[in-house]
C-alpha positions in Angstrom: 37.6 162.0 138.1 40.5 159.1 137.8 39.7 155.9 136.9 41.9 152.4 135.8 40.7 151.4 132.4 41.7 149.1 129.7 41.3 151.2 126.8 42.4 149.4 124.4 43.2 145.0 123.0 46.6 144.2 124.2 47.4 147.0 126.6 47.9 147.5 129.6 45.0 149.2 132.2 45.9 153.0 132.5 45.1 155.2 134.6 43.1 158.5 133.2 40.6 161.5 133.8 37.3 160.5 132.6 33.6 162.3 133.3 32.3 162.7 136.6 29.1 160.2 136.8 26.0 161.1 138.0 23.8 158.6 139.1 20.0 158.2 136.9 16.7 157.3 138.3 16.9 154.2 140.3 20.7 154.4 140.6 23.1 154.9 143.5 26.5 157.2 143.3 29.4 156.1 145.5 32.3 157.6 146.3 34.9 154.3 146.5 36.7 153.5 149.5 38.4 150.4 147.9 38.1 148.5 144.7 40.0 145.0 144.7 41.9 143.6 141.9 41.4 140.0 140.4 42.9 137.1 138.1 39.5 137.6 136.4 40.4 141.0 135.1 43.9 140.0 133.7 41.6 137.2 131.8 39.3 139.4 130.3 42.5 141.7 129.1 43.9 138.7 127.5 40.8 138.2 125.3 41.2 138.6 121.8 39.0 141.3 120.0 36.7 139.0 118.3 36.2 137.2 122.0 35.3 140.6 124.0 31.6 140.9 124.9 31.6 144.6 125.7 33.0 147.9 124.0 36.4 149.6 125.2 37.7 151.2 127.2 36.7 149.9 130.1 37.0 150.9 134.1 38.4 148.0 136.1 37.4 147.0 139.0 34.1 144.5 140.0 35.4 144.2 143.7 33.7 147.5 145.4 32.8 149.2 148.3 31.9 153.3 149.3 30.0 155.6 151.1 26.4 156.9 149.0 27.9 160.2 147.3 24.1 160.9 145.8 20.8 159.2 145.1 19.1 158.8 141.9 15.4 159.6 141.6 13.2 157.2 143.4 16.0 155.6 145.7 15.2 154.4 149.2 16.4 152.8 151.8 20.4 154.4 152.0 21.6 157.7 152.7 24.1 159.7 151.6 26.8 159.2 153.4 26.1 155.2 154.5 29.1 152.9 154.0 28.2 149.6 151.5 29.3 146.9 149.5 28.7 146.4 145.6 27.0 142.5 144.8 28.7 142.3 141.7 26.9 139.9 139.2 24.1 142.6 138.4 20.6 140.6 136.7 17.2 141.4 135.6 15.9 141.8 138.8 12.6 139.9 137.8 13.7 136.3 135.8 12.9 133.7 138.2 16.9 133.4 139.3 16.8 136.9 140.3 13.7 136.6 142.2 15.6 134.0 144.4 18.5 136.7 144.5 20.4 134.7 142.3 21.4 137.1 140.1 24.6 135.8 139.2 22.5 133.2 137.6 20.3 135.5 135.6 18.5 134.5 133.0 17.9 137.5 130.7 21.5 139.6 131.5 23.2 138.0 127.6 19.6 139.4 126.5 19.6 142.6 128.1 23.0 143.5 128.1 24.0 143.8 131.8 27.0 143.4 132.9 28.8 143.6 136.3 30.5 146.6 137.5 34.2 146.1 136.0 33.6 142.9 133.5 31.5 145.2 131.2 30.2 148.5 133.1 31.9 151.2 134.5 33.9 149.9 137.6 35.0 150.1 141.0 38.9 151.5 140.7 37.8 154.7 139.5 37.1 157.7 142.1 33.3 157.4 142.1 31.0 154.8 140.9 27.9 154.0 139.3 25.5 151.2 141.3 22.3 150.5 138.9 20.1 149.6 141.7 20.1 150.1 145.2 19.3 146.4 145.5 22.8 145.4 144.5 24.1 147.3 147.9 24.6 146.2 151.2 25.1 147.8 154.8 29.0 147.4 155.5 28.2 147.7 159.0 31.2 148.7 160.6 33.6 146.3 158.9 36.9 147.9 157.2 36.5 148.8 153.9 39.9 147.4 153.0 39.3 144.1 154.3 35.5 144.0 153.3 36.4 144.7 149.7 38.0 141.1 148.5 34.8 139.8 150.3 32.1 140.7 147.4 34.0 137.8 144.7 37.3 136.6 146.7 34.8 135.7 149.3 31.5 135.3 148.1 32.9 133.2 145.3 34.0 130.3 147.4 31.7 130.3 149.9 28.7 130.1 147.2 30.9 127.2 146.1 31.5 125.5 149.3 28.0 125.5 150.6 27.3 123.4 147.3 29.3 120.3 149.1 28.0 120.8 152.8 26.9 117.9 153.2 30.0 116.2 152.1 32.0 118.1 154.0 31.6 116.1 157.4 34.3 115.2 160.1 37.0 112.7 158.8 36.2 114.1 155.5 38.7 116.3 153.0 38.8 118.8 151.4 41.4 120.1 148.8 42.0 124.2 148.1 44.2 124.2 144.9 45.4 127.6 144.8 45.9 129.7 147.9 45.7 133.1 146.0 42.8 135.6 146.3 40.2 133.5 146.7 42.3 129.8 147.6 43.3 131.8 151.2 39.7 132.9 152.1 38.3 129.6 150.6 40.7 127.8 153.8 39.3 130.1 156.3 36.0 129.3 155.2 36.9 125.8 155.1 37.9 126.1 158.6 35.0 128.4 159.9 32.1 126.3 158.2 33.2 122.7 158.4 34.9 119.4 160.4 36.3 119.0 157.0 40.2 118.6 156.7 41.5 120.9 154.6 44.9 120.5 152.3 46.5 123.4 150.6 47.9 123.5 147.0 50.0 125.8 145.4 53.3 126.1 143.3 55.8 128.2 146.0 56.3 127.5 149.5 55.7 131.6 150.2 52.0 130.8 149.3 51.8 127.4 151.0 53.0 129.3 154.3 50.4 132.0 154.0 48.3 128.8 153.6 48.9 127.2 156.9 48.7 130.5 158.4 45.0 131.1 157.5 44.1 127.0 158.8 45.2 124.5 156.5 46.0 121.2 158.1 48.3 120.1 155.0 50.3 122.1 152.5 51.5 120.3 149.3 53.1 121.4 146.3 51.0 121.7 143.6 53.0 119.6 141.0 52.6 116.3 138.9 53.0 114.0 141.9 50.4 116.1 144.1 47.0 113.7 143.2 49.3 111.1 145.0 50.3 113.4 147.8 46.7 113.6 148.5 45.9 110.2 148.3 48.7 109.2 150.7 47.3 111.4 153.3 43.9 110.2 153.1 44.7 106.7 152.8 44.0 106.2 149.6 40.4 107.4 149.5 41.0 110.5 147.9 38.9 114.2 148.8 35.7 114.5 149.1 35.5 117.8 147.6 38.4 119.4 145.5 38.3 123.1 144.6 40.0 124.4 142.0 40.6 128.2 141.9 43.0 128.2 138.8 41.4 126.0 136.5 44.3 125.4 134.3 44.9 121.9 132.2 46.7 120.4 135.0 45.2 121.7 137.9 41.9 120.3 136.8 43.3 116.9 135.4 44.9 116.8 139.4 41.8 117.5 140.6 40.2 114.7 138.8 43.1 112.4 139.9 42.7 113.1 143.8 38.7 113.2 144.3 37.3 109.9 146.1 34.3 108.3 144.9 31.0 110.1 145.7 33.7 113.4 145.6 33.1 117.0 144.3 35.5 118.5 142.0 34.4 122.6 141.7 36.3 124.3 139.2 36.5 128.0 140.1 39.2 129.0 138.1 39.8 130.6 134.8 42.6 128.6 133.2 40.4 126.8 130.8 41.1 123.7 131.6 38.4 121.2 131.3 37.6 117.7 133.3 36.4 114.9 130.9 33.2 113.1 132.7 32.5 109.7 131.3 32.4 106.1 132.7 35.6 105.6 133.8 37.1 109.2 133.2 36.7 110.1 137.6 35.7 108.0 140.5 31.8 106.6 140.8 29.9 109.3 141.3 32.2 112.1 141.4 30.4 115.3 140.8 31.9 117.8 138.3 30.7 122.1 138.8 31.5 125.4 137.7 29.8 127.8 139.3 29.9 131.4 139.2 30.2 134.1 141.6 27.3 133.3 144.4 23.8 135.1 145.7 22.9 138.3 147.2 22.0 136.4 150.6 25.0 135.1 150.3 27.5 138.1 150.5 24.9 139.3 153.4 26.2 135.7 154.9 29.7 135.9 154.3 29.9 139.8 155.7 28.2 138.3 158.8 31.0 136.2 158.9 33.9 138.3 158.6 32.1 140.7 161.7 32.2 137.3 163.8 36.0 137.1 163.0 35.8 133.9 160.8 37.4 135.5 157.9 41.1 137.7 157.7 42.0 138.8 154.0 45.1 139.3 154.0 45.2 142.2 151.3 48.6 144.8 150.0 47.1 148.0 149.3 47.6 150.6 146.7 46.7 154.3 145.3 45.0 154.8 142.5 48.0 156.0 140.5 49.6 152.4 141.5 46.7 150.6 140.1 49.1 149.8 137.0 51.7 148.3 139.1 49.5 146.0 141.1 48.1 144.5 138.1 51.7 143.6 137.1 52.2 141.9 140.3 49.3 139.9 140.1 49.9 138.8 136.9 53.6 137.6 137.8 52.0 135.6 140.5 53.8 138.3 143.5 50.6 139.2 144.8 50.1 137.2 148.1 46.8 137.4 149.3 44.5 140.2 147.5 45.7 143.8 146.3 43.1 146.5 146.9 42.9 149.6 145.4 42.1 153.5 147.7 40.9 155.5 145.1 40.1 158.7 147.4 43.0 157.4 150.1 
């Protein structure tokens, strides 16, 4: 079969033949309907060799959904043929996280050496797949494939990280969505869908602030050194009660910091390795600092119940397999608006 893989420290992904998988006992074969792409990846490729957890090469691709191609020994509960979605951040199954379907909180993964599908096993943007447990699957029911897809990390990742500042998130509040990507534009809608909250945009262009106000945002600002000020200005001063970050760069997170009121949230979602000093004095009274990762299994069953009320409109630009290369070019020179998705089989 095809598959994207980075194959090799400094390269770019490539598409190649590789073995046709077949799945063991307790695992699930899919045949993928749509793989996304993600900043995440490009991080992980820009990793030097001595930083890389996992062995190359590597299929791409932790964004997933299929139909059951074949069951391993001692599956139930799926069919061949049902249409699913991959939960991503694969655990133990039996830590006291995973037990609470946190697995993206595992405790014994680093220990046992799993990985999710894409960021250390075999991935999504390949023709077929390899799910390790049936547990890690859930019923598409009847949603698109190619707008579910971004859902299992551009959408579970922000809403795992907005239900962490419900109960700041209350009329005449703000919030602040720095980064209106992949996961900043789904982050609004969710915004929108689950809160009273205000919600102001950030980004660098004005092509990605419009696809901001398109998907709900109240406000759209430039995301420049005068943008902690912007914010402040349009909530009188106070500041937001809850700033997300979704790059996570130096100065994104040192805004951030600037712009959150007292008793605020600042998230950092982002990969930019930038860091927040916390200290007397170093943010507002109060002010909460998080990095959280990914979000539950309950919680991609929640945000797919979303999207089939109509809450939630990825805007996506799709691709073939062979133009997996291409796409990952265009994310990484910022030209993707909204998420690229891979059709392996289309």
């Amino acid at each position: 079969m095809k598959a994207l893989q980075y194959r090799a420290v400094g390269t770019a992904p490539e598409v190649v033949t590789v073995a046709d998988p077949e799945p063991g006992p307790g695992q699930v074969l899919l045949k993928v309907t749509a793989a996304g792409v993600c900043h995440s990846d490009i991080a992980v490729m820009s990793w030097p060799a001595e930083q890389l957890p996992f062995p190359l090469p590597l299929t791409l691709g932790h964004e997933g959904v299929g139909t059951v191609a074949a069951l391993g020994e001692g599956v139930t509960g799926f069919e061949v043929g049902d249409p699913v979605a991959v939960y991503g951040p694969w655990g133990c199954g039996s830590c006291r996280m995973c037990a609470q379907g946190k697995e993206n909180y595992c405790l014994r993964a680093a220990e046992l050496g799993i990985r999710p599908p894409g960021l250390g096993a075999p991935g999504a943007i390949a023709e077929h797949m390899i799910v390790d447990s049936a547990r890690h699957l859930v019923p598409l029911g009847g949603l698109d494939p190619v707008q579910a897809v971004p859902l299992t990390d551009a959408g579970l990742t922000p809403y795992h990280a907005i239900k962490l500042s419900l109960p700041k998130l209350l009329p005449g509040s703000t919030a602040v969505v720095i980064g209106t990507g992949g996961l900043g534009h789904v982050a609004i809608q969710l915004l929108r869908a689950m809160t009273a909250a205000r919600v102001v945009a950030l980004d660098v262009t004005e092509e990605k602030l419009a696809l901001a106000r398109d998907v709900g945002a109240h406000e759209a600002v430039l995301s420049d050194a005068s943008a902690a000020q912007a914010v402040r200005r349009l909530t009188g001063g106070r500041g937001a009660e809850v700033v997300l970050d979704f790059v996570g760069a130096p100065p994104t997170v040192a805004s951030a910091g600037a712009m959150v009121a007292v008793e605020g949230d600042v998230t950092i979602v982002g990969l930019g390795g930038g860091t927040l000093p916390v200290g007397f004095g170093a943010v507002p009274y109060e002010a909460k600092v998080c990095s959280p990762y990914w979000g539950t299994r309950a919680e991609l069953i929640e945000v797919l119940d979303l999207a089939r009320a109509g809450a939630v409109d990825v805007h996506v630009e799709t691709y073939s397999l062979d133009e997996a290369p291409r796409a990952y070019e265009r994310l990484h020179e910022g030209k993707i608006n909204g998420r690229a998705v891979i059709l392996p089989n289309g």
